[in-house]
N, C-alpha and C positions, 0 to 999 in steps of 0.2 A: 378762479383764483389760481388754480394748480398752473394751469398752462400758461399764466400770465407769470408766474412763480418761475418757473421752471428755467425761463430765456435769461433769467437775473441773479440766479444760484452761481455761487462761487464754487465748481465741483473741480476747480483742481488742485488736486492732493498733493502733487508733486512740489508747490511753492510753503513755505512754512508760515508764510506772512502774506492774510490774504487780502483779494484785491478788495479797496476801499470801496469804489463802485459798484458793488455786488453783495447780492446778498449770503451771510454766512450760512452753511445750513444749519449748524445749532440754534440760529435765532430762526430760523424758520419750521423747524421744530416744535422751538418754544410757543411760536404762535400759535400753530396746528394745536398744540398741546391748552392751550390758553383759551381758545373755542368750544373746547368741551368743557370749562368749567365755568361758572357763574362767577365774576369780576365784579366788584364795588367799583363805581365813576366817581372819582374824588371830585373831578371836577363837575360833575350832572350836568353833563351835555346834552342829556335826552330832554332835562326839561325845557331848552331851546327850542325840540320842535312842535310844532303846533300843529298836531294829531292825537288821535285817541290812544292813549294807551292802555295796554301792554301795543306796542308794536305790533300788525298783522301783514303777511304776506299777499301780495296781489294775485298772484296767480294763482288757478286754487292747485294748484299739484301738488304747494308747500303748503295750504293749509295745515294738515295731521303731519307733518312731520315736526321733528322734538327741535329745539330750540339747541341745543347742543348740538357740537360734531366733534365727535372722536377719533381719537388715531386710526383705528382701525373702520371707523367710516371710511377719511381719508385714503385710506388703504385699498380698501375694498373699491372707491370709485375710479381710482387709479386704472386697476386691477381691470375694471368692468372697461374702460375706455380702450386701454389697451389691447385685452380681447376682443373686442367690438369690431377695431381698425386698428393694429398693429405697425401697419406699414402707412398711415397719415401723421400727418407734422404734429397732429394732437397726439398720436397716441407714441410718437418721441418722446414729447414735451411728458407724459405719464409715467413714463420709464423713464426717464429723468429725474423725477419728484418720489419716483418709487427708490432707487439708485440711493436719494439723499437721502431717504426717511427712514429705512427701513434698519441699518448699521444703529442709527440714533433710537428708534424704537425698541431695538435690540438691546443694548446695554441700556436702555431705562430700565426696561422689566429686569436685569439681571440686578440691577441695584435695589431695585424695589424687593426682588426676591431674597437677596443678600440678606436684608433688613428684617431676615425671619417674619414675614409676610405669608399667608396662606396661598398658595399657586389657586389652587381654585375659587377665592374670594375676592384674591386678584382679576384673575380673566375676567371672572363675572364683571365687576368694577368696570371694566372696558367693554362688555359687550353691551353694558345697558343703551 
């Protein structure tokens, strides 16, 4: 998703009005941010599909992994890709996605912290 993200970000700063066709990064944030946490389907689209639920992954490499992804998952596979292959179009597209996220993750946690928030109850919260 990153790398398909990354080609549609609206990363230029210099215009104050940004382009319609592109995506904002605050709303791509908010997504990223939206993945890690459990969403009620007002509309219950799941019950549309006709499989067994809960939902299970086909490959088994996602079986044991958590149903959530966090900012700093995101982060972290970012992070892994680019180290990986720094100098491939994927690992641009990383540091691209890293570029956008990381300002925006930045003053989250400042706000959260603001909000007289314990700093280490916080982290934990995100490293679950």
């Amino acid at each position: 998703m990153s790398g398909s993200a990354a080609l549609i970000l609206d990363i230029d700063s210099s215009s104050s009005i940004g382009d319609a066709s592109r995506v904002q990064p605050k709303a791509f944030f908010q997504l990223l941010q939206s993945l890690g946490q459990y969403i009620v389907d007002p509309l219950d689209i799941l019950e549309l599909v006709d499989a067994e639920k809960p939902l299970k992954a086909l490959d088994f490499c996602y079986q044991m992994d958590p149903e959530a992804l966090t900012i700093l998952d995101a982060v972290s596979l970012c992070v892994t890709v680019a180290a990986y292959a720094a100098d491939s179009q994927r690992g641009h597209q990383m540091l691209t996605i890293l570029e956008t996220i990381l300002p925006l993750f930045m003053k989250h946690m400042q706000n959260l912290t603001m909000k007289n928030y314990d700093l280490p109850k916080l982290l934990m919260l995100y490293l679950k």
